[in-house]
Backbone bond lengths (Angstrom), bond angles and torsions (degrees), N, CA, C in turn:
res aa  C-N    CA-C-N  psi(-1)  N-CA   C-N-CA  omega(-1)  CA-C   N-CA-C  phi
1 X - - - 1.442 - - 1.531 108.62 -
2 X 1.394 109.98 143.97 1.470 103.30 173.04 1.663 104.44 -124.80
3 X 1.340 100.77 158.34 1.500 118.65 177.42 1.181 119.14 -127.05
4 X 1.604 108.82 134.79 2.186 88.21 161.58 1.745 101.55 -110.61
5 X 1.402 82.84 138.66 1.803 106.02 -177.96 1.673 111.14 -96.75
6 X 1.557 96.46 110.00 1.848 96.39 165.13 1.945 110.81 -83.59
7 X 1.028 133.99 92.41 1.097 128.13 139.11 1.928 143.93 -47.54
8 X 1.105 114.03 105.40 1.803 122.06 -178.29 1.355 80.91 -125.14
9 X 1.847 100.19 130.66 1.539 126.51 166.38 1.332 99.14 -125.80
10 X 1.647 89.78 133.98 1.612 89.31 174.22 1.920 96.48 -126.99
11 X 0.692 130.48 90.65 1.324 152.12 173.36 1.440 107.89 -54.19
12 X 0.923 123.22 133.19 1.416 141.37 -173.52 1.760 115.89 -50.88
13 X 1.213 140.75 79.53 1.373 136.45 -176.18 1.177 137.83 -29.44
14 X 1.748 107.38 -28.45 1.361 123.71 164.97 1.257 130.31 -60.20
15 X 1.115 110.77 -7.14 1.525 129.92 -141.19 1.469 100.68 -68.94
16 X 1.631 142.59 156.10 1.140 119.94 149.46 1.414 126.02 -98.60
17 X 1.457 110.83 156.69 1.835 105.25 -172.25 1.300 126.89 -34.44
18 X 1.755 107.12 -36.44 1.653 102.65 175.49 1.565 119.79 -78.68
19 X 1.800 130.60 -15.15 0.667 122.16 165.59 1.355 125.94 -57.13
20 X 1.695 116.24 -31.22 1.279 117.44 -164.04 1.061 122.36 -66.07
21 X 2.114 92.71 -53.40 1.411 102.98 160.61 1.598 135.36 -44.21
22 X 1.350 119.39 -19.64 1.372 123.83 -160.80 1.744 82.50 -83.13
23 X 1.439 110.28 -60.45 1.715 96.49 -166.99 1.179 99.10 -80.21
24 X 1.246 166.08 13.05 1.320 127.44 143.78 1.504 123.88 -71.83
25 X 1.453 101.07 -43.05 1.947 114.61 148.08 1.891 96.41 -16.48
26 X 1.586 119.75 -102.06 1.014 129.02 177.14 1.304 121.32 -16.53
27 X 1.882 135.19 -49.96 0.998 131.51 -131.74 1.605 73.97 -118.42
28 X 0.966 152.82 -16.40 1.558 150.39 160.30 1.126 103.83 -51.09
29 X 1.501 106.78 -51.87 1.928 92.59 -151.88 1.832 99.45 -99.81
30 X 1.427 116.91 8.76 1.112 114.22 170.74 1.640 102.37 -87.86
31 X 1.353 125.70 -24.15 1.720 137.00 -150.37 1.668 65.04 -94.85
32 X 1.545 143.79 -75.55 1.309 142.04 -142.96 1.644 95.65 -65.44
33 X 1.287 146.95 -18.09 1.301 157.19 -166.35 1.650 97.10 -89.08
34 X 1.418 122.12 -49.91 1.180 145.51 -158.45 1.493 108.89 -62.23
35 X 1.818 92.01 -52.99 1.567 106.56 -159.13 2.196 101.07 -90.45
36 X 1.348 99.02 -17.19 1.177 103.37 172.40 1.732 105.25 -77.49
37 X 0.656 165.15 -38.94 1.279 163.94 -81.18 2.167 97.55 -156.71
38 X 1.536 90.24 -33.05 1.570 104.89 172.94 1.851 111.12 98.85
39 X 1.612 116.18 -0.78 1.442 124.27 162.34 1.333 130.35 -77.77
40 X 0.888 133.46 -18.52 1.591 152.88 120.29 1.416 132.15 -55.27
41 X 1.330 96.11 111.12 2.037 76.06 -157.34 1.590 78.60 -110.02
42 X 1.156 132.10 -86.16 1.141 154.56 162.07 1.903 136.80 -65.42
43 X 1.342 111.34 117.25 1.315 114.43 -168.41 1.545 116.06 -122.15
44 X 1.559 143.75 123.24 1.191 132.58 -148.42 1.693 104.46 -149.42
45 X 1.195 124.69 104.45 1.422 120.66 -158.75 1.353 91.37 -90.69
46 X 1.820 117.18 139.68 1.505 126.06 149.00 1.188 123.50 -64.88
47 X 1.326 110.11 102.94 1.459 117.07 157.52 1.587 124.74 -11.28
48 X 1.373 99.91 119.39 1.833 92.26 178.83 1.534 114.01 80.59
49 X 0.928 120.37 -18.94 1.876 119.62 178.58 1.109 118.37 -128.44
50 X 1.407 127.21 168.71 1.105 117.08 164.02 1.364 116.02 -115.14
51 X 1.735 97.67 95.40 1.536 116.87 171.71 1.279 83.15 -143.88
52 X 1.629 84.52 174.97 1.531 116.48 149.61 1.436 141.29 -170.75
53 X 1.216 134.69 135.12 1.606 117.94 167.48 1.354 135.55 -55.44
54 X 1.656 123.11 126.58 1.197 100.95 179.82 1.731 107.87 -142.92
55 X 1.042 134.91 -178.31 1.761 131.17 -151.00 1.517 86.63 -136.14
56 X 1.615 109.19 113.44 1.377 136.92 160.35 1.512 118.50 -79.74
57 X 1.273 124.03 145.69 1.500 128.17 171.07 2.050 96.62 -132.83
58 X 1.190 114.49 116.24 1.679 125.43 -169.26 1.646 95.47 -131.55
59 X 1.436 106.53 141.78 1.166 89.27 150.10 1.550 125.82 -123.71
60 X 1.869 95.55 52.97 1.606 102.76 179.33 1.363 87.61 -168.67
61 X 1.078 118.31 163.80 1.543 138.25 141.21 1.335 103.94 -47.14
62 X 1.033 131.07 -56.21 1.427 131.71 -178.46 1.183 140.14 -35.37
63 X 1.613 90.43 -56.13 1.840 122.85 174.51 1.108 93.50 -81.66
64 X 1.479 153.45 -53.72 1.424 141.80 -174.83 1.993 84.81 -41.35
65 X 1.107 107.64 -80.25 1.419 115.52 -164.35 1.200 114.92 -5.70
66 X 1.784 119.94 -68.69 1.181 167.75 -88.57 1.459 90.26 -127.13
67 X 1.366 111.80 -49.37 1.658 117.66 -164.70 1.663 93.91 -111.82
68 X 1.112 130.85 7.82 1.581 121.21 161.63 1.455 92.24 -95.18
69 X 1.516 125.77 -76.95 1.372 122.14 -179.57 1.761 117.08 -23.25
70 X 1.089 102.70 -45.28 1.595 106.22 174.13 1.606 143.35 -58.08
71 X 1.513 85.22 -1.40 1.624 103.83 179.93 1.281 96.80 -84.00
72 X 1.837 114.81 167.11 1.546 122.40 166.03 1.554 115.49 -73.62
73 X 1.291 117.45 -26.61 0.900 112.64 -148.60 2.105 94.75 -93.57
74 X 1.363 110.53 -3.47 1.393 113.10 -142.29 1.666 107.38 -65.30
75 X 1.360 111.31 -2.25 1.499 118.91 -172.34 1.577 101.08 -91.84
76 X 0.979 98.04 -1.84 2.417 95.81 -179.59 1.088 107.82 -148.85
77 X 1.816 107.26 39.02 1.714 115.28 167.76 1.647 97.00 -122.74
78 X 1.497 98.03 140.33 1.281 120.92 162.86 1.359 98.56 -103.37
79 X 2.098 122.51 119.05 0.886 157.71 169.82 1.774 136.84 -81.13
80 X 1.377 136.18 92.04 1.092 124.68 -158.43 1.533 80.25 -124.12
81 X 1.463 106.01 134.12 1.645 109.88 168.51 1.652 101.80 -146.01
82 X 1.574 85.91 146.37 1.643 106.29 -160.21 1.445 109.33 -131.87
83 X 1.690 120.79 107.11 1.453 119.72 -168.12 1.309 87.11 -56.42
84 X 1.649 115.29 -179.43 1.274 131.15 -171.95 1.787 114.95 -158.59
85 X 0.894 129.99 107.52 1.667 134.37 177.62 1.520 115.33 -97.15
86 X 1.275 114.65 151.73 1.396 111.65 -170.73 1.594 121.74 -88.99
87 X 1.039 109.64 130.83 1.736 120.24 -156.70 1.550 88.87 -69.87
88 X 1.607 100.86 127.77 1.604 117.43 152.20 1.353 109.40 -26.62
89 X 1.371 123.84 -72.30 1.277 107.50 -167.70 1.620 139.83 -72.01
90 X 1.662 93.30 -4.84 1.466 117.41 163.93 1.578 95.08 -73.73
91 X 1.282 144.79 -64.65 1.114 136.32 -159.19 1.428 111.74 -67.42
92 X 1.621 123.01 -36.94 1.143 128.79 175.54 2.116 111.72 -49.94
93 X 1.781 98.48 -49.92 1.575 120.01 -171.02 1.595 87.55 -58.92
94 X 1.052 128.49 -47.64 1.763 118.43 -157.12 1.725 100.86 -75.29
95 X 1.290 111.34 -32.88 1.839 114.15 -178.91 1.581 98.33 -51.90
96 X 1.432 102.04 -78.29 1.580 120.77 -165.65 1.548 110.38 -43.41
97 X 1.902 122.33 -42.16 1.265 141.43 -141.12 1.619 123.96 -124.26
98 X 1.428 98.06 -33.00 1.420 123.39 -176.81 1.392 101.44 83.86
99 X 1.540 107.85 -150.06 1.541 113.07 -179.04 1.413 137.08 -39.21
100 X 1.209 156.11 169.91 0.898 138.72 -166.10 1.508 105.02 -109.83
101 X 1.207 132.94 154.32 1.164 119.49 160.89 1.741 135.36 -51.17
102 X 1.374 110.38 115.85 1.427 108.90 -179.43 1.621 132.35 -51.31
103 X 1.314 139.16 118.24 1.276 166.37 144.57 1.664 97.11 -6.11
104 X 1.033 137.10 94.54 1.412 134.89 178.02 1.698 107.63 -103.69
């Protein structure tokens, strides 16, 4: 199953600089764990905030769960997740074309 994930962190203001740094440290190499693993496919930061969209591969509700909860940051994220099916005309482009062009 795939999903796209809106992520908004609102991180604690008090915070001090080395804390921040420590969890984003953390929340990197858990996202680099993520995307190795093949559940993270795709990651896309909003301009100006600190969010972002990014493209899940689960094969449950569960495991989506499982591997969002698993981030550092997952206690000061506001979470919107949106199943996702593959567009006719994506399926049509891959018959006629083959692969799709790669995401750089």
């Amino acid at each position: 199953m795939r999903f796209m994930v809106q992520m908004v962190v609102r991180l604690p203001g008090e915070w001090p600089a080395q804390r921040l740094e420590e969890i984003g440290k953390a929340e990197n190499a858990r996202g680099h764990e993520l995307i190795n693993a093949g559940k993270l496919r795709r990651l896309f930061r909003i301009v100006g905030r600190r969010a972002n969209f990014s493209i899940w591969d689960a094969a449950s509700l569960e495991e989506l769960h499982e591997n969002l909860s698993s981030l550092p940051m997952h206690p000061w994220m506001d979470i919107t997740v949106t199943p996702l099916i593959e567009h006719p005309s994506e399926i049509e482009f891959k018959e006629l074309y083959g692969a799709l062009p790669a995401l750089d």
